[in-house]
N, C-alpha and C positions, 0 to 999 in steps of 0.2 A: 827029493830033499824037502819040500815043500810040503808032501804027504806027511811025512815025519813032525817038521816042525808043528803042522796043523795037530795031530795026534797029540802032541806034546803039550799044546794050547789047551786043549780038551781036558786032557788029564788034570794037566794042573787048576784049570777052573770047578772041574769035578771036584778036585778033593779041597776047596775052599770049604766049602757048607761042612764039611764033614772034620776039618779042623776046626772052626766056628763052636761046631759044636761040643768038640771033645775039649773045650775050653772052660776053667773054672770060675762061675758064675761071682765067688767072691775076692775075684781079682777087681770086681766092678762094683765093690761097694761104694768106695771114693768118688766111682766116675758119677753117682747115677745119687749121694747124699744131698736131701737137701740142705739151701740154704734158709736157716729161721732167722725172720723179721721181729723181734721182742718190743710189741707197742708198749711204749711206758708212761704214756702222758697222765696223768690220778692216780699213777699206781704205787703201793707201798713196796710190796714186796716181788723185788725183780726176781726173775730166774737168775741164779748164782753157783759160779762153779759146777763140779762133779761129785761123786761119792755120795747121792742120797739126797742131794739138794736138787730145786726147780730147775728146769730147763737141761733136763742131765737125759742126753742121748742115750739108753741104758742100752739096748740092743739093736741087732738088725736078723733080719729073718728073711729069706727068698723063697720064695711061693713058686711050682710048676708054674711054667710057660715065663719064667724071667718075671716077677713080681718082686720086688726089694720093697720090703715091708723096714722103715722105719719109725721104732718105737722112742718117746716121748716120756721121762716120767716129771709128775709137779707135784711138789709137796705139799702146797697151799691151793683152795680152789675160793675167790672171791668172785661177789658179783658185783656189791657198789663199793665198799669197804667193810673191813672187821667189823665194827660197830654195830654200824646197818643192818648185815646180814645177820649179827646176833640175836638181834631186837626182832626181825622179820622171822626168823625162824620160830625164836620161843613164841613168838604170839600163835604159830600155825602149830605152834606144839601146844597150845592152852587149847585151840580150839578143838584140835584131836580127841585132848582128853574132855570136854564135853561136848560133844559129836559122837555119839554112837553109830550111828547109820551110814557115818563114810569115814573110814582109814584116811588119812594122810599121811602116814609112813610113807608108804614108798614116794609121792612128789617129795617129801622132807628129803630124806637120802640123795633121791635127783639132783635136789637145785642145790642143796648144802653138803658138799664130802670134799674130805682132803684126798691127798694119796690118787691123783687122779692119773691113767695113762689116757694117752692120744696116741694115731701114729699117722704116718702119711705112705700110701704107697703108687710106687715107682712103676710103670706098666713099661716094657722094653720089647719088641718086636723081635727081636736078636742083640745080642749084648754086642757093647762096642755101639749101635746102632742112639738114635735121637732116640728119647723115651716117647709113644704113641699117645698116652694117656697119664695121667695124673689125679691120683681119688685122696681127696682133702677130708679128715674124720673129721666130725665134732658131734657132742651131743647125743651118740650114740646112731649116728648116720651117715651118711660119705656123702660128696658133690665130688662128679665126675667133670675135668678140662682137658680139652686135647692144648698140647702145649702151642702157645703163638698163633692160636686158631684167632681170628675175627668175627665177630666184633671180640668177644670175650672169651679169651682161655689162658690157659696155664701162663702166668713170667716164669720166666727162664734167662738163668745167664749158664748156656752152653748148652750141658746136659744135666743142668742142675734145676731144681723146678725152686722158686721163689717162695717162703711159706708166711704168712703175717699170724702170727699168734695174739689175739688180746688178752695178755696179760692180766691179769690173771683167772683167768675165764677157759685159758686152755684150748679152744679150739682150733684147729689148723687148717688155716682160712688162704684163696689164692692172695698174691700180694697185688700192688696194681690197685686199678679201680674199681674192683670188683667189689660187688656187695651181693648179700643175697636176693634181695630187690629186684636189681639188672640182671640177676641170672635166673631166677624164679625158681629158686631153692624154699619151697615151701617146709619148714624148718624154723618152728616158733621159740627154740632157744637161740636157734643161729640169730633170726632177725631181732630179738632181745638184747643179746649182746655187743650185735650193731649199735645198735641202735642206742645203747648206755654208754660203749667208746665214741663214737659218734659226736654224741653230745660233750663229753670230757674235750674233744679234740677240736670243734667246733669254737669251745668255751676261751680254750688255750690261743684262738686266732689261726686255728691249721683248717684248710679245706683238702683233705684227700680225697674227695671225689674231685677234685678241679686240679687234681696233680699236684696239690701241696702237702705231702702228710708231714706229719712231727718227724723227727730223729728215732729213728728205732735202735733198740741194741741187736747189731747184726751177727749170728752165731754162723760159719760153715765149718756143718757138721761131717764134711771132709776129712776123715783123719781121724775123728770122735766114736765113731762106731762101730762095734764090733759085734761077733754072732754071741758073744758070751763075753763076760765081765766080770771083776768083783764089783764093779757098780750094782749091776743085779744080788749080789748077795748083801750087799749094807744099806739096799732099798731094804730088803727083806726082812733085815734083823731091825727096822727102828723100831722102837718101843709103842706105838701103838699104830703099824701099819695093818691092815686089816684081811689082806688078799693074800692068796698063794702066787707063785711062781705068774706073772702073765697070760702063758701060754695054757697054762690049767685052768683058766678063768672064763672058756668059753668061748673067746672073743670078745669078753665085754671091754668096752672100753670107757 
């Protein structure tokens, strides 16, 4: 009797893994979305609503070996304010046009475009399972965090990884104390755009490095993302969006 029972133990832990796996990855989009932190302290124009506006979850996409790729679109990309960056552009566009010997195009493009994606993706061991790692984009780079690691990695409430966006700046930054600084993300628009919120946040009386940050607007994008949308198709049609489809775009982000 005992042989049997033992048998029966085996089998059934056998075909664990093999249920596991015949299991559909986007039953786990919910478990594994993050949550976005919207810093708003100087800022004019918050992320709002859906349909083609800032802060609008447009897709999710899962990558072999359980990667949940969460995409990000903004429709507005500032640095200091409108103003500012108007003034600041067209002077680099004066110099352009008498500077023959170096282009500044493409910096222009860089540090001044709307229409901008981000995304964040989710590393997962086995679904169901804590996510292993966490790769934060900005800037056209990623910062890799193992979640809840020490001194410094991923917040997390559950299986959800924490994201701090500066507003409007776009990058998808860990939440927490983290700066690029303390993690030695050598990344000169990451630590720029520190370093500009920073100061706004500083200005306002908030220390987020000392565990005080401002009031964020908190998004869980639990519930908000899907593999496909008409969100993606009314990003598409605005009148002067500039990019094909995401996914045809190279990766760029």
């Amino acid at each position: 009797m005992h042989y049997f029972v033992g048998l029966l133990i085996v089998g059934m832990l056998a075909a664990c893994p093999r249920a596991m796996a015949q299991q559909d990855p986007w039953r786990f989009v919910d478990t594994y979305a993050p949550i976005m932190k919207f810093n708003s302290v100087g800022v004019r124009h918050l992320p709002t609503g859906f349909g083609g506006e800032s802060g609008t979850c447009a897709y999710v996409n899962i990558k072999p070996g359980y990667v949940f790729q969460y995409w990000v679109y903004y429709a507005k990309d500032i640095r200091i304010d409108a103003k500012t960056d108007r003034a600041i552009k067209q002077a680099l566009q004066q110099v352009n046009r008498s500077q023959q010997a170096v282009n500044l195009d493409p910096i222009i493009r860089k540090a001044f475009h709307d229409h901008d994606w981000e995304l964040v993706e989710v590393h997962v061991p086995r679904l169901g399972a804590l996510p292993s790692l966490i790769s934060f984009y900005a800037h056209g780079t990623h910062y890799d965090l193992v979640p809840n690691a020490w001194p410094i990695g991923a917040t997390m409430q559950g299986k959800q990884c924490v994201v701090k966006v500066v507003t409007d700046m776009h990058g998808s930054y860990p939440a927490g104390m983290w700066t690029p600084a303390n993690s030695g993300w050598r990344n000169i628009q990451a630590n720029a755009e520190f370093a500009i919120i920073w100061a706004k946040e500083l200005a306002a009386g908030y220390h987020p490095e000392l565990g005080n940050p401002p009031s964020y607007r908190t998004v869980n994008f639990a519930g908000k993302c899907r593999r496909f949308s008409s969100r993606i198709v009314q990003i598409h049609r605005l009148r002067d969006y500039p990019y094909q489809m995401p996914w045809d775009r190279g990766f760029k982000y």
